[in-house]
PDB file of N, CA, C and O in Angstrom:
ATOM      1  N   UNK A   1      10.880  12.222  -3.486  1.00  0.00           N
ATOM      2  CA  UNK A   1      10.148  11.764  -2.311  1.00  0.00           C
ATOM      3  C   UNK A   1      10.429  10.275  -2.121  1.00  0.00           C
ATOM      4  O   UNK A   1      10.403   9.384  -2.970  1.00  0.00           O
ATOM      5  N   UNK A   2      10.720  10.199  -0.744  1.00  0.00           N
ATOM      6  CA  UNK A   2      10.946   8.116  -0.596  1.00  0.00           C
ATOM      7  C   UNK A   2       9.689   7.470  -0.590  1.00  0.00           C
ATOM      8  O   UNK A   2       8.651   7.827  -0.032  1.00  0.00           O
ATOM      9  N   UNK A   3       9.944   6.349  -1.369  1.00  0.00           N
ATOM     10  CA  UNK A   3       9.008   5.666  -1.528  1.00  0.00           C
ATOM     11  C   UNK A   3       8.142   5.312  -0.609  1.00  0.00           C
ATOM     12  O   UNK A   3       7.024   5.367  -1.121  1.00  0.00           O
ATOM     13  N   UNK A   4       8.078   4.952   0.571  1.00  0.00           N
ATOM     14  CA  UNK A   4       7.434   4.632   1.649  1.00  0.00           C
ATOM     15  C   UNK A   4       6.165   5.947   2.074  1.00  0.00           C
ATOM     16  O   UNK A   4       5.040   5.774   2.542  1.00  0.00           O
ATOM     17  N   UNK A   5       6.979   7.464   1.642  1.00  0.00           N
ATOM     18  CA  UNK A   5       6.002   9.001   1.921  1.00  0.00           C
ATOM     19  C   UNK A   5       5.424   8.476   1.210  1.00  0.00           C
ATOM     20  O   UNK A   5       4.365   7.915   1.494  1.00  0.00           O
ATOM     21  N   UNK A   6       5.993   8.501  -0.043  1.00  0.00           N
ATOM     22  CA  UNK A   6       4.980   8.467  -1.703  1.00  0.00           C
ATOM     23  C   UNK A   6       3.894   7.772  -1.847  1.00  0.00           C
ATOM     24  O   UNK A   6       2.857   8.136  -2.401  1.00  0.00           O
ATOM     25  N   UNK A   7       4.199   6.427  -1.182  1.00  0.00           N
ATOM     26  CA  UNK A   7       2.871   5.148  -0.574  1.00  0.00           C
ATOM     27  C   UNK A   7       1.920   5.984   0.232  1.00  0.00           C
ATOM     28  O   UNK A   7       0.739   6.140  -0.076  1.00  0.00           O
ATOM     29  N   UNK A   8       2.297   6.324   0.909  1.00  0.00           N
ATOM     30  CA  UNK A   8       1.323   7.161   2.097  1.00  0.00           C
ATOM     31  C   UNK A   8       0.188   8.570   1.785  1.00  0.00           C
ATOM     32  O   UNK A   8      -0.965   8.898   2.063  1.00  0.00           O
ATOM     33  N   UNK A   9       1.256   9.046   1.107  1.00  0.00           N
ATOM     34  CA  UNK A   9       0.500  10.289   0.011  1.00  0.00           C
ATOM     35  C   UNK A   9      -0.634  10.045  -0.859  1.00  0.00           C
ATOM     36  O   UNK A   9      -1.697  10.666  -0.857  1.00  0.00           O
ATOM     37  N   UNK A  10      -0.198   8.789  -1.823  1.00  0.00           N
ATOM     38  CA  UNK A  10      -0.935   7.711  -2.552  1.00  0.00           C
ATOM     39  C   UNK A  10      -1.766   7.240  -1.447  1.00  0.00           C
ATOM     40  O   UNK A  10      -2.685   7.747  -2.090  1.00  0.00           O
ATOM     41  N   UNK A  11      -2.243   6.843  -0.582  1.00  0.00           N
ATOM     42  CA  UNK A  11      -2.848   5.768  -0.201  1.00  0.00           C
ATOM     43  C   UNK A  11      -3.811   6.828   0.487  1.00  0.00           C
ATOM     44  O   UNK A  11      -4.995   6.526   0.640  1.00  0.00           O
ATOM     45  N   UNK A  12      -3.349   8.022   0.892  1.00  0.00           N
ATOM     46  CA  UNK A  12      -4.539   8.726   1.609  1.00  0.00           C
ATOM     47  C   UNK A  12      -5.393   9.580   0.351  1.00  0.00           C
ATOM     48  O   UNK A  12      -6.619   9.467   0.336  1.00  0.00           O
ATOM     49  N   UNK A  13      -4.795  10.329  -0.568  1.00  0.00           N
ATOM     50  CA  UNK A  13      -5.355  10.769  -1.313  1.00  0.00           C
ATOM     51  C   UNK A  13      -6.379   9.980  -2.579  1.00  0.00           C
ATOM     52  O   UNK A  13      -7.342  10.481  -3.160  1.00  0.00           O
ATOM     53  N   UNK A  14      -5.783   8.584  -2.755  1.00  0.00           N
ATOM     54  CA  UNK A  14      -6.636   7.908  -3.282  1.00  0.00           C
ATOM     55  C   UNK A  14      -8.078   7.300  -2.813  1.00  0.00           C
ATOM     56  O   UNK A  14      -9.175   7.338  -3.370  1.00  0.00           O
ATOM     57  N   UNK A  15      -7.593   6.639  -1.393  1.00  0.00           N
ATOM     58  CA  UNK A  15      -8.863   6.439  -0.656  1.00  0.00           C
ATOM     59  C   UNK A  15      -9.162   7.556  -0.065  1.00  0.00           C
ATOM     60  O   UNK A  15      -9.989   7.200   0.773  1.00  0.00           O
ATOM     61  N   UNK A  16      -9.033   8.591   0.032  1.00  0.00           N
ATOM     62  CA  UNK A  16      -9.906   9.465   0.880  1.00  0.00           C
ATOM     63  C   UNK A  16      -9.770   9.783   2.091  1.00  0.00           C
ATOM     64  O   UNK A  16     -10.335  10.687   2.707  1.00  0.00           O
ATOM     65  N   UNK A  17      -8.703   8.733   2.590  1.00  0.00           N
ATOM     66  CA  UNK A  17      -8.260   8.411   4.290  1.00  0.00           C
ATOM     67  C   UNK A  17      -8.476   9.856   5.353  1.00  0.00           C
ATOM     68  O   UNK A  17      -7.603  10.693   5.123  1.00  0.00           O
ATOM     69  N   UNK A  18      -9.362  10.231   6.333  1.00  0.00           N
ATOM     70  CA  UNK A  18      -8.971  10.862   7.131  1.00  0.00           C
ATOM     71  C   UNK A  18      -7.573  10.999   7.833  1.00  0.00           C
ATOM     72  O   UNK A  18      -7.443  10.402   8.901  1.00  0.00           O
ATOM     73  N   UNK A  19      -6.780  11.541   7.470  1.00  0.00           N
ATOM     74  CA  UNK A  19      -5.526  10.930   8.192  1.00  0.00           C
ATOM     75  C   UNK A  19      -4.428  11.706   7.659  1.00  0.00           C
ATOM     76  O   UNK A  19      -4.544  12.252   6.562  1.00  0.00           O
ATOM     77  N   UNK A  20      -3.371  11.799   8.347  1.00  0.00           N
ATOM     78  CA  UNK A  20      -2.130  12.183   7.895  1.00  0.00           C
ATOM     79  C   UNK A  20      -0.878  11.390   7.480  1.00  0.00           C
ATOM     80  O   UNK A  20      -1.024  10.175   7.613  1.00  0.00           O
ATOM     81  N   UNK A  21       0.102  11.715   7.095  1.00  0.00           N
ATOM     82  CA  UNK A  21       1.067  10.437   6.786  1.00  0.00           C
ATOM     83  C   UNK A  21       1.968  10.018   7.963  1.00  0.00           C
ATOM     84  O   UNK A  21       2.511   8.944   8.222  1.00  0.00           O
ATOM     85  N   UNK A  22       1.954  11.120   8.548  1.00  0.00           N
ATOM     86  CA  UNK A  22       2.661  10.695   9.945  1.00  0.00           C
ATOM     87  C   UNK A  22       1.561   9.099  11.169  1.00  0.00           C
ATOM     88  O   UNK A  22       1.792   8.434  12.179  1.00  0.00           O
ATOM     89  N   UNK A  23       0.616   9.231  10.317  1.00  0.00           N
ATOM     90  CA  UNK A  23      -0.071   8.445  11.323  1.00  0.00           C
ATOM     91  C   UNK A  23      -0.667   7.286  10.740  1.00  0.00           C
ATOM     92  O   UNK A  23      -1.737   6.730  10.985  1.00  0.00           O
ATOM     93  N   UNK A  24       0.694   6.904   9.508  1.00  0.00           N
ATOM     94  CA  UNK A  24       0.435   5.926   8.720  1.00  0.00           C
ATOM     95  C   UNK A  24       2.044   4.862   9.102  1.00  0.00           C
ATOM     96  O   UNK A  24       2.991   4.864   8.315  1.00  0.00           O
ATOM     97  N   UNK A  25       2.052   4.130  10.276  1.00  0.00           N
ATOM     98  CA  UNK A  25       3.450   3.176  10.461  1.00  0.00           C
ATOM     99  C   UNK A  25       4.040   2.727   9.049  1.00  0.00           C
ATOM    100  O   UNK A  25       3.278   2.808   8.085  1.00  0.00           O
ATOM    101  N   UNK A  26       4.760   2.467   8.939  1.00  0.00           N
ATOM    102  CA  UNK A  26       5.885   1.774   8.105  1.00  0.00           C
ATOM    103  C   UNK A  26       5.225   0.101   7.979  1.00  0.00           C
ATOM    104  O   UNK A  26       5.116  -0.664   7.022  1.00  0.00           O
ATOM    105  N   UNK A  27       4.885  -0.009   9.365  1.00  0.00           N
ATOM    106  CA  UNK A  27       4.749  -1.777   9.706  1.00  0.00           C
ATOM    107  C   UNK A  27       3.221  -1.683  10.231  1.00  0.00           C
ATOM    108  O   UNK A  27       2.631  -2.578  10.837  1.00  0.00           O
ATOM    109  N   UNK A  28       2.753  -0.548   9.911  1.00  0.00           N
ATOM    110  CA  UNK A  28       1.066  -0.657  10.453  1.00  0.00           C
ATOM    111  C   UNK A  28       0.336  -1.853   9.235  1.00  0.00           C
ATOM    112  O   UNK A  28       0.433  -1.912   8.009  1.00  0.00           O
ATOM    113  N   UNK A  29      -0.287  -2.574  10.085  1.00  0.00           N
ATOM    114  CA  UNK A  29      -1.225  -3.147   9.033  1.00  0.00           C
ATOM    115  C   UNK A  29      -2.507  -2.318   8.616  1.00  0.00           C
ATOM    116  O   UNK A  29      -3.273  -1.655   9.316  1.00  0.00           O
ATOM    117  N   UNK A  30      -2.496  -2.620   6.945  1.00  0.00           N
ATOM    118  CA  UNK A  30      -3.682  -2.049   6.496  1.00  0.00           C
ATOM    119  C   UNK A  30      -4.887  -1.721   6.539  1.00  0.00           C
ATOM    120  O   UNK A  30      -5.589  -0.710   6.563  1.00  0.00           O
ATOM    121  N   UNK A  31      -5.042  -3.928   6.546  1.00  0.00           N
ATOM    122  CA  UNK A  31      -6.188  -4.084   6.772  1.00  0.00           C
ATOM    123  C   UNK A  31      -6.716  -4.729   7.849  1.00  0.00           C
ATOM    124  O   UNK A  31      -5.952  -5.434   8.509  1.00  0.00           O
ATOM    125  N   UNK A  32      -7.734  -4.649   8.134  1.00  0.00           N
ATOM    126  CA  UNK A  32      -8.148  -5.086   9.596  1.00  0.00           C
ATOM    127  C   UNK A  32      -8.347  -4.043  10.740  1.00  0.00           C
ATOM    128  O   UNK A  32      -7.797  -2.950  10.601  1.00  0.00           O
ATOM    129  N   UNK A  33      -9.130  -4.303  11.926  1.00  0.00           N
ATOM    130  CA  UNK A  33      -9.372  -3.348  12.882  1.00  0.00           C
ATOM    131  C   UNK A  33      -7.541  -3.037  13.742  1.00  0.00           C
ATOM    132  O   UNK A  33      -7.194  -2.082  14.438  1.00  0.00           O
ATOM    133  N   UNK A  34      -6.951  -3.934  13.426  1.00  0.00           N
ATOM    134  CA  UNK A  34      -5.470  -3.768  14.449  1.00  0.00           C
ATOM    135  C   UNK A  34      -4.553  -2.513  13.420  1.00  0.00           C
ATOM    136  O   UNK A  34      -3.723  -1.748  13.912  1.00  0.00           O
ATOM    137  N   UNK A  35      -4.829  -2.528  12.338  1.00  0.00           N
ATOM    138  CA  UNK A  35      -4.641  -1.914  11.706  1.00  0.00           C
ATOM    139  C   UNK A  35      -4.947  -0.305  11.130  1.00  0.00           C
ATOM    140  O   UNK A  35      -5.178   0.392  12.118  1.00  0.00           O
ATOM    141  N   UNK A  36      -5.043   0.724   9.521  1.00  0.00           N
ATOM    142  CA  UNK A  36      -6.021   1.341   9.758  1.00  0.00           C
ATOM    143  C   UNK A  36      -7.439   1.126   8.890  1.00  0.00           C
ATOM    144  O   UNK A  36      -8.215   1.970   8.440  1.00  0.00           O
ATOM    145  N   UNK A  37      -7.476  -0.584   8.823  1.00  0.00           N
ATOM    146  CA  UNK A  37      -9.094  -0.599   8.872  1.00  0.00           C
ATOM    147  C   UNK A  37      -9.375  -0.586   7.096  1.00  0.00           C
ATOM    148  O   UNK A  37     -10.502  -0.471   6.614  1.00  0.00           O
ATOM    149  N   UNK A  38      -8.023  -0.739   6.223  1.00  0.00           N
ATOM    150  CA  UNK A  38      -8.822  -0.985   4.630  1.00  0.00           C
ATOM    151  C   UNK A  38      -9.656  -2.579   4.873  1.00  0.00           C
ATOM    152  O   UNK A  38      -9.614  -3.342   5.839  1.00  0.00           O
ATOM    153  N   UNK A  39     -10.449  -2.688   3.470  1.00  0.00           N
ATOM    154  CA  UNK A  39     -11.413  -3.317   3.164  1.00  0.00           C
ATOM    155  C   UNK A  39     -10.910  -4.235   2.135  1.00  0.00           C
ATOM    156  O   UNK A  39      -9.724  -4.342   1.822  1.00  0.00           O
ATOM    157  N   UNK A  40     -11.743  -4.792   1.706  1.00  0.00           N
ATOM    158  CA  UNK A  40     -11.473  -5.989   0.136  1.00  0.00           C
ATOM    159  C   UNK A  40     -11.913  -4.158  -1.119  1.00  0.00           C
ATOM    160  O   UNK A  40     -11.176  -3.641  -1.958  1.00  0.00           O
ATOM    161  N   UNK A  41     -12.662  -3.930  -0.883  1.00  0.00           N
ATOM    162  CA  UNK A  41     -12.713  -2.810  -1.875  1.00  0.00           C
ATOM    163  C   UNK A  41     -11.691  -1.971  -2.089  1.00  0.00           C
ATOM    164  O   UNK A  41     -11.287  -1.613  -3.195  1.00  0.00           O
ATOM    165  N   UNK A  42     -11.034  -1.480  -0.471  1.00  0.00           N
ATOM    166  CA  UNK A  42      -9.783  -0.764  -0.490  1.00  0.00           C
ATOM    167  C   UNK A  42      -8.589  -1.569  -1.535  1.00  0.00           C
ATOM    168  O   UNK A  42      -7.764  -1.173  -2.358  1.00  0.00           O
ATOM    169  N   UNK A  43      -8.863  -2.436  -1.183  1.00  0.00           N
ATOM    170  CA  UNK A  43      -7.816  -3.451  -1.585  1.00  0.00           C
ATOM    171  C   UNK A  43      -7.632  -3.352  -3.317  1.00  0.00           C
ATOM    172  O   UNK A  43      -6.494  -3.165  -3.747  1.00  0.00           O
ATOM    173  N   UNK A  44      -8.918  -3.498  -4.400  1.00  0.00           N
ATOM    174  CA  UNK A  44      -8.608  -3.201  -5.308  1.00  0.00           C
ATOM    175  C   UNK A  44      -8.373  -2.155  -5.983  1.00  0.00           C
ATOM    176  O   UNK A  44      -8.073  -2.112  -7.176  1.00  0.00           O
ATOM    177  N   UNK A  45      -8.598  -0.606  -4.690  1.00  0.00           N
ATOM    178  CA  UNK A  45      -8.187   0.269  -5.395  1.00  0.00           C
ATOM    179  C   UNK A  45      -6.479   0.779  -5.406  1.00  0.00           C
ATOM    180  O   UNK A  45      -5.946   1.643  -6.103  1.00  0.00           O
ATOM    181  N   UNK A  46      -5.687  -0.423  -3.997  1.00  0.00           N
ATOM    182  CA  UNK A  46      -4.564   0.024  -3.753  1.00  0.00           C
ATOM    183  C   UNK A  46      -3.732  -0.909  -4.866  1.00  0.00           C
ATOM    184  O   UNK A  46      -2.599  -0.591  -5.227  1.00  0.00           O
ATOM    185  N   UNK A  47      -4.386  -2.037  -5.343  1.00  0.00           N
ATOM    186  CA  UNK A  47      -3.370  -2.619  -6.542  1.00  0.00           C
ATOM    187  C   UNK A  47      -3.647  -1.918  -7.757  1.00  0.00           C
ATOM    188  O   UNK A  47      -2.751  -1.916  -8.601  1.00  0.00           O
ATOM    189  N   UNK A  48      -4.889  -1.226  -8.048  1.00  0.00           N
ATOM    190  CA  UNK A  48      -4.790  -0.380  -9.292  1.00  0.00           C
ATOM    191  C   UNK A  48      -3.856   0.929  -9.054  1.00  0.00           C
ATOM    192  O   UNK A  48      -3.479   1.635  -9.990  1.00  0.00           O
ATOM    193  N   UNK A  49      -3.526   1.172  -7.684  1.00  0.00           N
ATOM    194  CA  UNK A  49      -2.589   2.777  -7.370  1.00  0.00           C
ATOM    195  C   UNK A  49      -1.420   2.488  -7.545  1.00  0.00           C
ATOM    196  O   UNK A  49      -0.632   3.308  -8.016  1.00  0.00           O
ATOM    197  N   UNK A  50      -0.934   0.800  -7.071  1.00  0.00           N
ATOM    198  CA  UNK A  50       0.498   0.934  -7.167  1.00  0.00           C
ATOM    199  C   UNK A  50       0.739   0.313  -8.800  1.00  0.00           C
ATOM    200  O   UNK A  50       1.900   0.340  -9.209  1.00  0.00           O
ATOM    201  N   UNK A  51      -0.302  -0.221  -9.694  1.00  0.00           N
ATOM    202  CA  UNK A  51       0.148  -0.216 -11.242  1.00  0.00           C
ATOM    203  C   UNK A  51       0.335   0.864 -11.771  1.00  0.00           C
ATOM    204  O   UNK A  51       1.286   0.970 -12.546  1.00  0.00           O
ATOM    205  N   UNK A  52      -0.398   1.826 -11.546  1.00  0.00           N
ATOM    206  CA  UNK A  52      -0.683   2.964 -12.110  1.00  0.00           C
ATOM    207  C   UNK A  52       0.568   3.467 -11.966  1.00  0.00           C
ATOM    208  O   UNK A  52       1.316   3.655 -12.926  1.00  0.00           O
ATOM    209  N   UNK A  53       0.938   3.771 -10.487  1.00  0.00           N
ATOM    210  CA  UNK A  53       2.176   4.968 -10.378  1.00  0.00           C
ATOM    211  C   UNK A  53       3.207   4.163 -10.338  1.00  0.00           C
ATOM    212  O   UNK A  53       3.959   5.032 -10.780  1.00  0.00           O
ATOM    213  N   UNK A  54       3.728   3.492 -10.234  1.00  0.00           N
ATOM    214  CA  UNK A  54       4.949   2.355  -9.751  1.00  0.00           C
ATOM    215  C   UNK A  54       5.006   1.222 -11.316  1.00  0.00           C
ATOM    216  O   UNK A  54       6.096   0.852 -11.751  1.00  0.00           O
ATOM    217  N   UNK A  55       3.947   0.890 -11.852  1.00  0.00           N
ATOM    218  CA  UNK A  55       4.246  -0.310 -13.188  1.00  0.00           C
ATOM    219  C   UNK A  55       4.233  -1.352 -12.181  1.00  0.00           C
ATOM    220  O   UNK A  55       4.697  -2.371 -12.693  1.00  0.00           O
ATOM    221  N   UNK A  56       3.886  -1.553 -10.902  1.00  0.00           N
ATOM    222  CA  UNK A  56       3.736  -2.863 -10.315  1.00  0.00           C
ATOM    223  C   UNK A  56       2.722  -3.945 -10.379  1.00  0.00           C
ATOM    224  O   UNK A  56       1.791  -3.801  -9.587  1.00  0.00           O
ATOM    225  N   UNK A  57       2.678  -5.295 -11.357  1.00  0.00           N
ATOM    226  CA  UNK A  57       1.557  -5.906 -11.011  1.00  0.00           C
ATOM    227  C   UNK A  57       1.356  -7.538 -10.211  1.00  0.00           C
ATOM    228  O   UNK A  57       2.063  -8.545 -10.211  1.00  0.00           O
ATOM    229  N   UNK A  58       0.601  -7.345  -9.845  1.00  0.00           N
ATOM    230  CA  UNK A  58       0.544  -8.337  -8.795  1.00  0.00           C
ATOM    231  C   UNK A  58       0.769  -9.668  -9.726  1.00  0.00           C
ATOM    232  O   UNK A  58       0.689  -9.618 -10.954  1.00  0.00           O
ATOM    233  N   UNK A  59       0.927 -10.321  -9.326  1.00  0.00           N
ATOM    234  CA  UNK A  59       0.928 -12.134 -10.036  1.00  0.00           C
ATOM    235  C   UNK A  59      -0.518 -12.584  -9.496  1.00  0.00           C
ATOM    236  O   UNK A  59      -1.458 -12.490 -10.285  1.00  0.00           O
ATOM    237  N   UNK A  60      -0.740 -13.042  -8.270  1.00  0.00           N
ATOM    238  CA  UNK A  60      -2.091 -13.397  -8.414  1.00  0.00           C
ATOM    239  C   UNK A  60      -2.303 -13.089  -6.652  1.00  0.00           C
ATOM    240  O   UNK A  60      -1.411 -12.647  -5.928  1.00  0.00           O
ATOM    241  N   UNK A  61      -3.509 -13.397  -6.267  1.00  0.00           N
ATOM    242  CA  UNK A  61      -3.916 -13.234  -4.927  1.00  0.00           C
ATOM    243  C   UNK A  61      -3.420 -13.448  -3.601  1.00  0.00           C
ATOM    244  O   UNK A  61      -3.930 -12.914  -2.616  1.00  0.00           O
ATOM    245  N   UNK A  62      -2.437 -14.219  -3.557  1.00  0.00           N
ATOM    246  CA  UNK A  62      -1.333 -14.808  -2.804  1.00  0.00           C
ATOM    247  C   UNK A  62      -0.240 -13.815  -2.528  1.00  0.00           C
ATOM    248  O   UNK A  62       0.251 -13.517  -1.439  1.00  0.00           O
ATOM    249  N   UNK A  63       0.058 -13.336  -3.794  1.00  0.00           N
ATOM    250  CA  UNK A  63       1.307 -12.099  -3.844  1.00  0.00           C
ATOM    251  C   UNK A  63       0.658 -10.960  -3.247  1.00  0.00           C
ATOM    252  O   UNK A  63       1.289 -10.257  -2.457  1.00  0.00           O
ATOM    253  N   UNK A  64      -0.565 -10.700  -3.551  1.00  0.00           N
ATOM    254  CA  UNK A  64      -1.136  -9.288  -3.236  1.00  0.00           C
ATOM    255  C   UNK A  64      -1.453  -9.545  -1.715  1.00  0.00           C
ATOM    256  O   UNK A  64      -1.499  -8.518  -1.038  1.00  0.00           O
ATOM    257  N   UNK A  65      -1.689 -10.780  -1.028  1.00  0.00           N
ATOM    258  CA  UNK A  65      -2.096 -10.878   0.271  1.00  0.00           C
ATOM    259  C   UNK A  65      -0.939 -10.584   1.198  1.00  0.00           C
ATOM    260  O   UNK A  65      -1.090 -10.053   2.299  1.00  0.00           O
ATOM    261  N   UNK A  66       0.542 -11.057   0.558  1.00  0.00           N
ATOM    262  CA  UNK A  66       1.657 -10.401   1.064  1.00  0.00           C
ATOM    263  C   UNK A  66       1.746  -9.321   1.154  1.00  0.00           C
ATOM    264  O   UNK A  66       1.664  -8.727   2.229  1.00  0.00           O
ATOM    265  N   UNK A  67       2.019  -8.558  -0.412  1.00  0.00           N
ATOM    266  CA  UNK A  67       2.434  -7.131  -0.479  1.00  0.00           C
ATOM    267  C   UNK A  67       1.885  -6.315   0.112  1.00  0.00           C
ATOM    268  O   UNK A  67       2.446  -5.405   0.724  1.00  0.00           O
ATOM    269  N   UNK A  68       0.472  -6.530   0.020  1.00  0.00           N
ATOM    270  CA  UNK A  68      -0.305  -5.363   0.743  1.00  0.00           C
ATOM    271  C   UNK A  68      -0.724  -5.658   2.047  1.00  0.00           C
ATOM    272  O   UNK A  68      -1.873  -5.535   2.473  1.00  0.00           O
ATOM    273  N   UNK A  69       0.224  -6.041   2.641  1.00  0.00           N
ATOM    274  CA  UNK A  69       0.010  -6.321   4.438  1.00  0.00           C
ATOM    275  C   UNK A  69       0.350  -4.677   5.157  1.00  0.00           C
ATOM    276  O   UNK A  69      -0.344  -4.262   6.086  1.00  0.00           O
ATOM    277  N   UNK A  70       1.367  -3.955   4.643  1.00  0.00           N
ATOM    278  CA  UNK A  70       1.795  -2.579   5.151  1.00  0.00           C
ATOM    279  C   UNK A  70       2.717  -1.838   4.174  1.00  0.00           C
ATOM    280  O   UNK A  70       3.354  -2.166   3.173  1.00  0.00           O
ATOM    281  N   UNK A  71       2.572  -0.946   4.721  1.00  0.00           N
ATOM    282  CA  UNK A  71       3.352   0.238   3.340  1.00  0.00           C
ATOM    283  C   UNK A  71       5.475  -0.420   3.264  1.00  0.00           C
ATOM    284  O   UNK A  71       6.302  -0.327   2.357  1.00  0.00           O
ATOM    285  N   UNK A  72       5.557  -0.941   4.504  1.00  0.00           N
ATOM    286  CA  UNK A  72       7.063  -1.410   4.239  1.00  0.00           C
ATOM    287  C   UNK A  72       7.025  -2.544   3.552  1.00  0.00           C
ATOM    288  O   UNK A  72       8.038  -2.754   2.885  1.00  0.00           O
ATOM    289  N   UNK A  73       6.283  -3.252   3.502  1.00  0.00           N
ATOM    290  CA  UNK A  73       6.209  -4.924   2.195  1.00  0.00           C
ATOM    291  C   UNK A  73       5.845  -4.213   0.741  1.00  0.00           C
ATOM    292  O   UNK A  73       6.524  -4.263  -0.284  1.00  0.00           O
ATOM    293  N   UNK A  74       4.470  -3.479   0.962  1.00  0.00           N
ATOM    294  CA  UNK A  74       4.701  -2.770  -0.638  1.00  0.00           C
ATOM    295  C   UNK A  74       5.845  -1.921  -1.372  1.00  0.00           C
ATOM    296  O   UNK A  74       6.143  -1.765  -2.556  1.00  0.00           O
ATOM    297  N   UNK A  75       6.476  -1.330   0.116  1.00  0.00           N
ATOM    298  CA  UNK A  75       7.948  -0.739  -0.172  1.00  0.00           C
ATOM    299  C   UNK A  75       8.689  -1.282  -1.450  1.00  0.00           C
ATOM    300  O   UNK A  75       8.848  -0.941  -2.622  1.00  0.00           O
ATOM    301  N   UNK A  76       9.252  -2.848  -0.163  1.00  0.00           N
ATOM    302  CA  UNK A  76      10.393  -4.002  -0.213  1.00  0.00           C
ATOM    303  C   UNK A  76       9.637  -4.420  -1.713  1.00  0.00           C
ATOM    304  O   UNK A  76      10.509  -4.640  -2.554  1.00  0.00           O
ATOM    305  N   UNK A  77       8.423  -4.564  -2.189  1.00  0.00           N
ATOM    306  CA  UNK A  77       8.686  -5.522  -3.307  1.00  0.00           C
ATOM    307  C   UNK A  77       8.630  -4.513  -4.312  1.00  0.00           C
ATOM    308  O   UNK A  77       8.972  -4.912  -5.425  1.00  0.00           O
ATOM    309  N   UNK A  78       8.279  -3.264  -4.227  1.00  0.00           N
ATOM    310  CA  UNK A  78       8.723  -2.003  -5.331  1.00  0.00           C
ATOM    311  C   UNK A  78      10.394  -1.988  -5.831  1.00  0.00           C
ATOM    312  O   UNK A  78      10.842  -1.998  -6.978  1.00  0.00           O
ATOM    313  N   UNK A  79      11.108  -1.960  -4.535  1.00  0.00           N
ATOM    314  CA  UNK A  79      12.425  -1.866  -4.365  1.00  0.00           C
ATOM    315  C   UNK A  79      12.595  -3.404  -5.016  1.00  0.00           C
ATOM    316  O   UNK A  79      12.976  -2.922  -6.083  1.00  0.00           O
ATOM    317  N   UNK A  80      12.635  -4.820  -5.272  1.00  0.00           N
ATOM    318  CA  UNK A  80      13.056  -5.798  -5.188  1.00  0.00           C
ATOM    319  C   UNK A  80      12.382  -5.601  -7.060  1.00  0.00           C
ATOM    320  O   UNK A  80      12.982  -6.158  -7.980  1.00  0.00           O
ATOM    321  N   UNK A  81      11.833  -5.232  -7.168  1.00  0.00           N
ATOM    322  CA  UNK A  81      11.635  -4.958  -8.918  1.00  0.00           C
ATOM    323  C   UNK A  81      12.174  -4.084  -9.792  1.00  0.00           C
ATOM    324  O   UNK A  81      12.249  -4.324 -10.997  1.00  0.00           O
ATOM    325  N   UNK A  82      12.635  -2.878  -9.180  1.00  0.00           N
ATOM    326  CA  UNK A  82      13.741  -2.306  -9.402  1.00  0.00           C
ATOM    327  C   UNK A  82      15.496  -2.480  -9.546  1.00  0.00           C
ATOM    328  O   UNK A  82      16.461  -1.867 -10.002  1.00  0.00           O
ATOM    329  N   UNK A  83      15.173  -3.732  -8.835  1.00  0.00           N
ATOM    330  CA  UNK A  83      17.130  -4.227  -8.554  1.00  0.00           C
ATOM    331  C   UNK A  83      16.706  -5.043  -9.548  1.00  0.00           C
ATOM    332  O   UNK A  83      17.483  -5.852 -10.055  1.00  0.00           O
TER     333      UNK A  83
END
């Protein structure tokens, strides 16, 4: 499965998301109303999902405010730890 489904799969089944993966953008933002609306709570359960399944850990609050802007930045820095 590509990483980007796999995010999406992960991200609905962990939070609970009403939603499908098709109706999760690549470049949708997460969080915020422009977005689909995660929280600061969402937030620490999506850096414990991508340690868990991926071995990814954040450096500090700055990095995570990047990465977790949309499922294509959490992509790019999965992929950029792998090379």
């Amino acid at each position: 499965m590509p990483t980007r489904q796999r995010l999406k799969v992960l991200l609905i089944s962990e939070l609970m998301l009403d939603m499908k993966e098709d109706e999760i953008g690549d470049d949708t933002p997460l969080f915020g109303p422009a977005g689909i609306g995660l929280d600061s709570v969402d937030a620490l359960q999506v850096v414990v999902m991508i340690e868990k399944n991926f071995g990814f850990k954040m450096a500090d609050q700055e990095q995570a405010k990047r990465v977790l802007h949309s499922v294509n930045t959490i992509a790019e820095a999965l992929e950029k730890q792998a090379a």
